[in-house]
N, C-alpha and C positions, 0 to 999 in steps of 0.2 A: 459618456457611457461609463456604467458603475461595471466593472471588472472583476469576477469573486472566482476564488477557487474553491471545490468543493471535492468530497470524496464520494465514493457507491454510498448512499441510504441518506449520505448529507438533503438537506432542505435548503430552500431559498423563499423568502415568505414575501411575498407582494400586500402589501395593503393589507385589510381585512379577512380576504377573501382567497385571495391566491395564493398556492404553494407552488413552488417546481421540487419533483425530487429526482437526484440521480440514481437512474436504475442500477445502470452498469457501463462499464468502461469497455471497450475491447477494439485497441487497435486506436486506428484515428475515427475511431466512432464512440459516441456516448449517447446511451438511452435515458430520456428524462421522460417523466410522467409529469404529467400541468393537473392540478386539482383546481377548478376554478367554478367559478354560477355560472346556472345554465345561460343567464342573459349574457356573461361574458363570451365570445367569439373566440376560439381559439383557432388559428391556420400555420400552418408551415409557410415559410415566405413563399414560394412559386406556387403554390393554391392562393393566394391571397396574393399577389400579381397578374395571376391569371382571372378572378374574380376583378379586379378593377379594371383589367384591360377589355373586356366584356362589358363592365358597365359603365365606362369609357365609351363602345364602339356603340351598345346601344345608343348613348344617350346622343350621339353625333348623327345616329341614323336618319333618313328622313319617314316620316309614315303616310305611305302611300294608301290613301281611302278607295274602297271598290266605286265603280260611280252608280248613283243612287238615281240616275234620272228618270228610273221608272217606275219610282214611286209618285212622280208630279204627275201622270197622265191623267 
């Protein structure tokens, strides 16, 4: 894990494409803004746990078919 320190208006540049900047500091909070492409996904961790534990529980689902037998008559 790369570990940087940064100040309010500081930048952190990913690749091509990705900026983070620090909004603001206050307290034991910090606002960052993510400038990123729209193909890129951007989630806060517990939206993006909660999105894989749903397609997790789907995909473990069984799917239950209506029964069709009345269409052979």
């Amino acid at each position: 894990m790369l570990i940087l320190t940064r100040k309010t208006s500081e930048k952190i540049i990913i690749g091509d494409g990705i900026t983070i900047s620090v909004i603001e500091v206050r307290g034991d909070q910090v606002r960052i803004g993510v400038d990123a492409p729209k193909t890129v996904k951007v989630y806060r961790e517990e939206v993006f746990e909660a999105i894989k534990s749903e397609n997790h529980a789907a995909a473990a689902s069984k799917t239950v078919l209506p029964n069709m037998d009345f269409l052979t008559r």
